[in-house]
VEXNU-128697 format. One record per atom (N, C-alpha, C, O): x, y, z; atom name. Coordinates in steps of 0.05 Angstrom, whole numbers, plus 32768, in hexadecimal, padded with zeros to 4 digits. Example, Ala and Ser with C-alpha at 12.3 -4.5 7.8 and 13.67 -1.06 7.14 Angstrom:
<recs>
+------+------+------+-------+
:    u :    v :    w : atomo :
+------+------+------+-------+
: 8108 : 7F8E : 809C :     N :
: 80F6 : 7FA6 : 809C :    CA :
: 8108 : 7FBE : 809C :     C :
: 811D : 7FBE : 80A9 :     O :
: 8101 : 7FD3 : 808E :     N :
: 8111 : 7FEB : 808F :    CA :
: 8102 : 8001 : 809D :     C :
: 810C : 8017 : 80A1 :     O :
+------+------+------+-------+
</recs>
This chain:
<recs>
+------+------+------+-------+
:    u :    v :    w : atomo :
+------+------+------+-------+
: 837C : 8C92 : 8C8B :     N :
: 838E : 8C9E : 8C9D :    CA :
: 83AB : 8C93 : 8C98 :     C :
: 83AD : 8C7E : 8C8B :     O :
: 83BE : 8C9F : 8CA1 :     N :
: 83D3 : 8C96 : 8C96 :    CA :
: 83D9 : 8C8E : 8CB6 :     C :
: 83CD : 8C98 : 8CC8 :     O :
: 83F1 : 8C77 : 8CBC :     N :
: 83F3 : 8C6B : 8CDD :    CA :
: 8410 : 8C5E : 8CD0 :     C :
: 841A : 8C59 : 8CBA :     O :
: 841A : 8C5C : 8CEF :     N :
: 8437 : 8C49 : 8CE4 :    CA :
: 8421 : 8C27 : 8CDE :     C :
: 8409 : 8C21 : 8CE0 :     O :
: 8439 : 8C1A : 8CD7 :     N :
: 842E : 8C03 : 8CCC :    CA :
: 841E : 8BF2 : 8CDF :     C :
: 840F : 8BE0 : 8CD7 :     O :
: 8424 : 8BF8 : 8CFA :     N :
: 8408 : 8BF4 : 8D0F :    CA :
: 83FC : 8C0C : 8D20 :     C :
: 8406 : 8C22 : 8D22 :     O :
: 83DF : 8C04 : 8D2E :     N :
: 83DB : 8C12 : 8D33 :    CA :
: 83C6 : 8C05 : 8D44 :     C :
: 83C0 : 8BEE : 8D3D :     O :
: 83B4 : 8C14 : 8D60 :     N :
: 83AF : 8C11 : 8D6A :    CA :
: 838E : 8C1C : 8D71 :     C :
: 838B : 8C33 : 8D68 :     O :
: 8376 : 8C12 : 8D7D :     N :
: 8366 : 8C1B : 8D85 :    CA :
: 8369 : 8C1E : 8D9D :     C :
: 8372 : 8C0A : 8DA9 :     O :
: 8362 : 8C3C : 8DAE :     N :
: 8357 : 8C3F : 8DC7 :    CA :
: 8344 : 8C4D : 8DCE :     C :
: 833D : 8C63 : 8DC6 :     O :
: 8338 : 8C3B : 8DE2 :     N :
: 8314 : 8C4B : 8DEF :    CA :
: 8316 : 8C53 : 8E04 :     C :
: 831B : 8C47 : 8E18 :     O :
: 8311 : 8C74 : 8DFF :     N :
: 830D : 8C81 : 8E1D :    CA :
: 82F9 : 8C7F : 8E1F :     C :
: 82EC : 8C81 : 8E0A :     O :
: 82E4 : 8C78 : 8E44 :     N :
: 82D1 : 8C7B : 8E43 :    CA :
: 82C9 : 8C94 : 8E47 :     C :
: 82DC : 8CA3 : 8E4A :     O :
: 82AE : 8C9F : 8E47 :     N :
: 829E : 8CB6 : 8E55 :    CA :
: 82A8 : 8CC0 : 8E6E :     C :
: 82A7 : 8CB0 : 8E80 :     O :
: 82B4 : 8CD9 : 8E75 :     N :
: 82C0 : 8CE6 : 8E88 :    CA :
: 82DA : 8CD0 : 8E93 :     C :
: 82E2 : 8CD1 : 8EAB :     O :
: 82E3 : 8CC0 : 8E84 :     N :
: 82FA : 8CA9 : 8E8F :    CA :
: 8312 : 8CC5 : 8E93 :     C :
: 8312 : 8CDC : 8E8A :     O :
: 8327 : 8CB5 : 8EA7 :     N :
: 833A : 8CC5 : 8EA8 :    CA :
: 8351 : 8CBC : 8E93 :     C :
: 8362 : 8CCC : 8E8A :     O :
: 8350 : 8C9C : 8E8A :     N :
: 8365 : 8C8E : 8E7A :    CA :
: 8354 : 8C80 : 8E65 :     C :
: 833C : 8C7E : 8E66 :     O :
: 8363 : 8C76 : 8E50 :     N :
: 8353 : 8C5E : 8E40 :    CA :
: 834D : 8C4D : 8E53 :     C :
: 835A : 8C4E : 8E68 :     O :
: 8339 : 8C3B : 8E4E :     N :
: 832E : 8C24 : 8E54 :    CA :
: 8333 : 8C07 : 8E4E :     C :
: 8330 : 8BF3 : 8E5B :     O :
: 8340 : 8C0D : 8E2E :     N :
: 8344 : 8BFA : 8E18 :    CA :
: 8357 : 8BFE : 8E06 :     C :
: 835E : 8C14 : 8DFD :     O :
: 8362 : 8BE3 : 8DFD :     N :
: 837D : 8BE8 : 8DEE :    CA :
: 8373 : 8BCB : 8DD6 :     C :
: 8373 : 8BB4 : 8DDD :     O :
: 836A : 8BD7 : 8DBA :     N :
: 8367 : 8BB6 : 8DAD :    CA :
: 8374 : 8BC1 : 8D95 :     C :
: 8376 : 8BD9 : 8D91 :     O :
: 837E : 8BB0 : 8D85 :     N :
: 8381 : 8BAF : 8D6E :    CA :
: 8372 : 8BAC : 8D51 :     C :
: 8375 : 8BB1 : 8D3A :     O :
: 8367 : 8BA6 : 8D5B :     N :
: 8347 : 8BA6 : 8D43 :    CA :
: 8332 : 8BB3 : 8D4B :     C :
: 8326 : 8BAE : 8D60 :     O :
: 8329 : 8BCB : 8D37 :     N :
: 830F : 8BD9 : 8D46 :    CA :
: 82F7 : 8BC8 : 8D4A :     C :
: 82E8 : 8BCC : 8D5D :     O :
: 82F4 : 8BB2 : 8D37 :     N :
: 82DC : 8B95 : 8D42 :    CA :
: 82E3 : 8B8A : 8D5A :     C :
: 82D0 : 8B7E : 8D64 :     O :
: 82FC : 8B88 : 8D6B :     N :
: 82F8 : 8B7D : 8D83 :    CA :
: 82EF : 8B99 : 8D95 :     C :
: 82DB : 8B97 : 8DA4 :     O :
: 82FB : 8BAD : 8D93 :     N :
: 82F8 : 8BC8 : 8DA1 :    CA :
: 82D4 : 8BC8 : 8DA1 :     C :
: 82C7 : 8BC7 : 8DB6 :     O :
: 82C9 : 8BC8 : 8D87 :     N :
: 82AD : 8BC9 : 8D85 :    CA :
: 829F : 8BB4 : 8D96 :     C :
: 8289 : 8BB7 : 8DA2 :     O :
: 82A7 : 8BA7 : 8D96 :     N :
: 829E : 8B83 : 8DA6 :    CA :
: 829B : 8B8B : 8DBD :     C :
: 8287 : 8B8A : 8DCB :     O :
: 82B7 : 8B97 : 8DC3 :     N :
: 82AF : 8B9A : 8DE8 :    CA :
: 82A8 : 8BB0 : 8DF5 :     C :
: 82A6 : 8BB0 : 8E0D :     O :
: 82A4 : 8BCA : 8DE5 :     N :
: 8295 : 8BDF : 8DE5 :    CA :
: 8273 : 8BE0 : 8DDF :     C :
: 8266 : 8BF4 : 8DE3 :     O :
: 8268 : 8BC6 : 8DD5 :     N :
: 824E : 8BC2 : 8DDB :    CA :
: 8243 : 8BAD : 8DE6 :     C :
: 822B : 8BA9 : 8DE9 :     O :
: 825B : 8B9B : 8DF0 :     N :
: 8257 : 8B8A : 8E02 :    CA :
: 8255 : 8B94 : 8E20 :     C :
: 824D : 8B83 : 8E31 :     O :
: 825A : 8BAB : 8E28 :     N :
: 8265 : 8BBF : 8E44 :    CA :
: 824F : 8BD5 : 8E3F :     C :
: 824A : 8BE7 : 8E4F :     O :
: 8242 : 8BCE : 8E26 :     N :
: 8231 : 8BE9 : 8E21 :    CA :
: 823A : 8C0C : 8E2B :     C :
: 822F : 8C1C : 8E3A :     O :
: 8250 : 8C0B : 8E1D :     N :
: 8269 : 8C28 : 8E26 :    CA :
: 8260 : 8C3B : 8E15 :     C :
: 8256 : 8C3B : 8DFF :     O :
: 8266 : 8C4C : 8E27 :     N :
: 8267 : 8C6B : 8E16 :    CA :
: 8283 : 8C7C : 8E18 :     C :
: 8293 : 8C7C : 8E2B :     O :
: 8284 : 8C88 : 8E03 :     N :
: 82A4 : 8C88 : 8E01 :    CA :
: 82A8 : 8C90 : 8DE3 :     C :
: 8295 : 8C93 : 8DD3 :     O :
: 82CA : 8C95 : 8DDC :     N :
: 82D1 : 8C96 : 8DCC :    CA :
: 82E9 : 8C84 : 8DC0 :     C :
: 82FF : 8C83 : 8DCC :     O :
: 82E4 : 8C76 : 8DA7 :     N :
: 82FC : 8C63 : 8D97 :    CA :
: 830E : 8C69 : 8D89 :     C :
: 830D : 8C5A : 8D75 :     O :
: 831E : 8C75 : 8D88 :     N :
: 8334 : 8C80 : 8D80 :    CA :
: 8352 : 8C73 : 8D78 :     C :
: 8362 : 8C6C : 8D8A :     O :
: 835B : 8C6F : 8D58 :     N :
: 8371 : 8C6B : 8D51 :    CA :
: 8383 : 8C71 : 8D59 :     C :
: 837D : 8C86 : 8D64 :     O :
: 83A1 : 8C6E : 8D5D :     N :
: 83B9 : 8C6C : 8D6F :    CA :
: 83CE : 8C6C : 8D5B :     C :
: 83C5 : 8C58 : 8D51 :     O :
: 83E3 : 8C71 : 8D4B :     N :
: 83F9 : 8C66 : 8D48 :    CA :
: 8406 : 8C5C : 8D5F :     C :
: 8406 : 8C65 : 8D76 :     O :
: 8414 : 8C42 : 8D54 :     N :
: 8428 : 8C3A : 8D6B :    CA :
: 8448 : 8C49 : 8D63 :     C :
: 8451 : 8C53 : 8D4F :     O :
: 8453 : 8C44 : 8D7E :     N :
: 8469 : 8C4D : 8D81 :    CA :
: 846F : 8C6D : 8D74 :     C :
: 8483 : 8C77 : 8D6B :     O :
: 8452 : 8C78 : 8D78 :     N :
: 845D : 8C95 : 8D76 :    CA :
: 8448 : 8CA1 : 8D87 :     C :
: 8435 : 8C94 : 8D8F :     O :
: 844B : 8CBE : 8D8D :     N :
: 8438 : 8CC7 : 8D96 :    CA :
: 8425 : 8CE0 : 8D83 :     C :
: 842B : 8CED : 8D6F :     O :
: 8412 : 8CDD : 8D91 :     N :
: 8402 : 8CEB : 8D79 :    CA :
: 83FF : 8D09 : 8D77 :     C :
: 83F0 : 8D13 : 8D67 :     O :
: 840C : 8D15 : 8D87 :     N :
: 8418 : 8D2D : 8D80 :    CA :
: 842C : 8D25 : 8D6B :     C :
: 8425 : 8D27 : 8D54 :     O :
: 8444 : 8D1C : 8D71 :     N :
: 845C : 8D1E : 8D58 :    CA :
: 8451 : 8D0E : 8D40 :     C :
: 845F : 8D11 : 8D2B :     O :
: 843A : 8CFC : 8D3D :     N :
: 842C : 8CEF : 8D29 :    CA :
: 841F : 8D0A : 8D18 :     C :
: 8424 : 8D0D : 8D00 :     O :
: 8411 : 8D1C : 8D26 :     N :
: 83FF : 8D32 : 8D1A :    CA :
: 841C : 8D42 : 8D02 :     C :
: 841E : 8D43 : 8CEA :     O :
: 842D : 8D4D : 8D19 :     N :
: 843A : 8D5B : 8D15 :    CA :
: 844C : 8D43 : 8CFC :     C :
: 843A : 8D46 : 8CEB :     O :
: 845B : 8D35 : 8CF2 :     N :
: 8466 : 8D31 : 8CDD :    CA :
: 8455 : 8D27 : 8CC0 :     C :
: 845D : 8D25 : 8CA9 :     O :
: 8439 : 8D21 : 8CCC :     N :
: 8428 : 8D20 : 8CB3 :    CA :
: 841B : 8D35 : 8CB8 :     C :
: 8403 : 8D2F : 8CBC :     O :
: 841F : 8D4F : 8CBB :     N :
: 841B : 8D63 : 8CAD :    CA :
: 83F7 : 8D6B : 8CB1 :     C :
: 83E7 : 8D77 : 8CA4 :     O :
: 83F5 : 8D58 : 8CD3 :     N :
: 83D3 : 8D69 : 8CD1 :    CA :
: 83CF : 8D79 : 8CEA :     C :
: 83BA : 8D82 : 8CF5 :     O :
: 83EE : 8D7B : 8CF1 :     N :
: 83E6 : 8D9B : 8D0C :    CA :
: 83FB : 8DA7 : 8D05 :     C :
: 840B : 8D99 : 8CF7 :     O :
: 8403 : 8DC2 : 8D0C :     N :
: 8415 : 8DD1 : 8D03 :    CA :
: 8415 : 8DE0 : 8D1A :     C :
: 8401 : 8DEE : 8D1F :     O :
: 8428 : 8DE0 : 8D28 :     N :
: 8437 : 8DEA : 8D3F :    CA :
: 842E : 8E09 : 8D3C :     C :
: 8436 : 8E0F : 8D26 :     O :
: 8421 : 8E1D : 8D47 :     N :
: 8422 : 8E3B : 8D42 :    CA :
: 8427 : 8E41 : 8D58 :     C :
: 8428 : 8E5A : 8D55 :     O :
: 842D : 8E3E : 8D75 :     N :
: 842D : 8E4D : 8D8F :    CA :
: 843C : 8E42 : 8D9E :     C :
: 843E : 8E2A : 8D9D :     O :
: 844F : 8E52 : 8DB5 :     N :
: 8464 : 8E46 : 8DBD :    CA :
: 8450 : 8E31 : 8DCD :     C :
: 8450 : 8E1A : 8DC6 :     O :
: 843F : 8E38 : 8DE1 :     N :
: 843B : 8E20 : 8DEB :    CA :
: 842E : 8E0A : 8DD5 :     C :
: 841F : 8E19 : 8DC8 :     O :
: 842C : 8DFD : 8DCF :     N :
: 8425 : 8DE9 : 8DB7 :    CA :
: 8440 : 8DDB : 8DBE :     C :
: 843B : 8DC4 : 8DC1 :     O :
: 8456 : 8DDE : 8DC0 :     N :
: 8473 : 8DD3 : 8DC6 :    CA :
: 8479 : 8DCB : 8DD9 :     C :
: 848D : 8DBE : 8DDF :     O :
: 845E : 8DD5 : 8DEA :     N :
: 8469 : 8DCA : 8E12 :    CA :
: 845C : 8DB5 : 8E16 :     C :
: 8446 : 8DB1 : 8E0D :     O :
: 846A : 8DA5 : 8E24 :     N :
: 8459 : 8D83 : 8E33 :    CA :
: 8444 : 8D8E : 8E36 :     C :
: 843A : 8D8B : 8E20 :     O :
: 8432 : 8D9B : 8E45 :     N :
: 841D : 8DA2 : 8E50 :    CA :
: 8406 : 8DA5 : 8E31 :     C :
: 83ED : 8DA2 : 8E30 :     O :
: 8410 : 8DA9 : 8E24 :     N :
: 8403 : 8DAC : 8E04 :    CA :
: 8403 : 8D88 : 8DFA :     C :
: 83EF : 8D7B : 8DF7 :     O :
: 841B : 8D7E : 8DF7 :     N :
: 841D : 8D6D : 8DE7 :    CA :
: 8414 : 8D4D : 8DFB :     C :
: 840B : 8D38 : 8DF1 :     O :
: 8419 : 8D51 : 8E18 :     N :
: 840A : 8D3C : 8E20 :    CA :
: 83EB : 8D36 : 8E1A :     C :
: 83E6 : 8D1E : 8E17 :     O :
: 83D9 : 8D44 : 8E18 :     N :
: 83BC : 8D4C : 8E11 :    CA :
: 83B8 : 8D4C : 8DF9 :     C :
: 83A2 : 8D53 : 8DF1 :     O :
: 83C8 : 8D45 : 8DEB :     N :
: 83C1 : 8D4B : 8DCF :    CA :
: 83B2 : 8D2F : 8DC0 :     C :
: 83B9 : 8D18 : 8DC6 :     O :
: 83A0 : 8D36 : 8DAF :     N :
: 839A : 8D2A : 8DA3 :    CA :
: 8394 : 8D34 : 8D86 :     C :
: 83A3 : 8D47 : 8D80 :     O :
: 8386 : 8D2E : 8D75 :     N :
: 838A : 8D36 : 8D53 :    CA :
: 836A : 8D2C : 8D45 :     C :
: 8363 : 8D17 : 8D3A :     O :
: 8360 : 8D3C : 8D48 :     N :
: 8340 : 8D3C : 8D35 :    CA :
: 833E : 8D22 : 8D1F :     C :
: 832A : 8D15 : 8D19 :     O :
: 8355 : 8D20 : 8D16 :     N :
: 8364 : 8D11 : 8CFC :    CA :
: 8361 : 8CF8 : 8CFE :     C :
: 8358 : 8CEA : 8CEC :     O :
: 836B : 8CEF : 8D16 :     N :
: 836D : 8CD6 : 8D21 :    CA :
: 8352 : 8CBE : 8D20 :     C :
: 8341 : 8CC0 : 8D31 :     O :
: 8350 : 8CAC : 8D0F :     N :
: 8335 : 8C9C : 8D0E :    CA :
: 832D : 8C9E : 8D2B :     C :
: 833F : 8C9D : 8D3C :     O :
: 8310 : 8CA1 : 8D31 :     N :
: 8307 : 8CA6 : 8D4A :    CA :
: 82EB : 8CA0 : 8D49 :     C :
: 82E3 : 8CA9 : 8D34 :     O :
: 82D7 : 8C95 : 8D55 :     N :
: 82BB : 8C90 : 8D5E :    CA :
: 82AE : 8C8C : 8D73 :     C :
: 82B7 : 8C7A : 8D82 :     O :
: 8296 : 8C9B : 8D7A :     N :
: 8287 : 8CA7 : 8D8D :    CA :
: 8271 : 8C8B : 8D96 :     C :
: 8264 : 8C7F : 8D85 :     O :
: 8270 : 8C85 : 8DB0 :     N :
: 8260 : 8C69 : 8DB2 :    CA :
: 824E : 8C73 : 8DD3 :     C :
: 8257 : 8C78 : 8DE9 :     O :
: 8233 : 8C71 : 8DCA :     N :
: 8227 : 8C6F : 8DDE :    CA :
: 8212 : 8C50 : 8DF0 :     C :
: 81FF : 8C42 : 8DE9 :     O :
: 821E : 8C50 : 8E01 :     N :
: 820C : 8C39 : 8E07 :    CA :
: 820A : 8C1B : 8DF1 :     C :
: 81F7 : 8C0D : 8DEB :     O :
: 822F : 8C1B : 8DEA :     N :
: 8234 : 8C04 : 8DDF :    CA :
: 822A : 8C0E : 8DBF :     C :
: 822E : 8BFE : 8DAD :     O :
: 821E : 8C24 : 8DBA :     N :
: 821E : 8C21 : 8D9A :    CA :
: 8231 : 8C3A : 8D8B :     C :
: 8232 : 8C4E : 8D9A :     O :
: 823D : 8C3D : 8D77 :     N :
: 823E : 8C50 : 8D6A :    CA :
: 823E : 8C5A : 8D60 :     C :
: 8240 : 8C4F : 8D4A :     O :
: 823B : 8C7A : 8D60 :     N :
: 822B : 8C90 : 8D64 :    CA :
: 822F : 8C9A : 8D3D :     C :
: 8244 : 8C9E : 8D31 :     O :
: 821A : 8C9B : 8D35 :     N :
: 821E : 8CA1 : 8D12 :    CA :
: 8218 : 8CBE : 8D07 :     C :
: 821B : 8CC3 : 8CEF :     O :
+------+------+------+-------+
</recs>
């Protein structure tokens, strides 16, 4: 994956409304995602950008519709692209 020179893990849990978790190393993220026995998803972050304008200048979404341009689009957004892993009941999912 390409990321600015940091970058971040966050775990949403199962129907969560927010992340749960903010670590820097996916081995501590893993630690306390089967320590809590969570289900959820682990997901890579660039820092200091957001991951709409991350997608969009490395070239792995491509704007086609006006809404795609509106907050209501780009707050929600997330990117298939983005390192990400599926954890049930503290393990995950292969």
């Amino acid at each position: 994956m390409i990321y600015n020179s940091t970058s971040v893990w966050l775990f949403h849990g199962a129907n969560g409304r927010f992340s749960s978790g903010v670590f820097s190393e996916i081995t501590k993220a893993e630690s306390w995602i089967a320590k809590h026995k969570l289900t959820g998803v682990l997901t890579m972050y660039p820092v200091d950008e957001g991951a709409y304008d991350w997608a969009v200048s490395n070239n792995f979404f491509e704007v086609k519709t006006d809404d795609q341009l509106q907050p209501s689009f780009i707050q929600k957004f997330t990117c298939a692209i983005q390192e990400h892993y599926h954890y049930e009941n503290g393990e995950r999912d292969t």
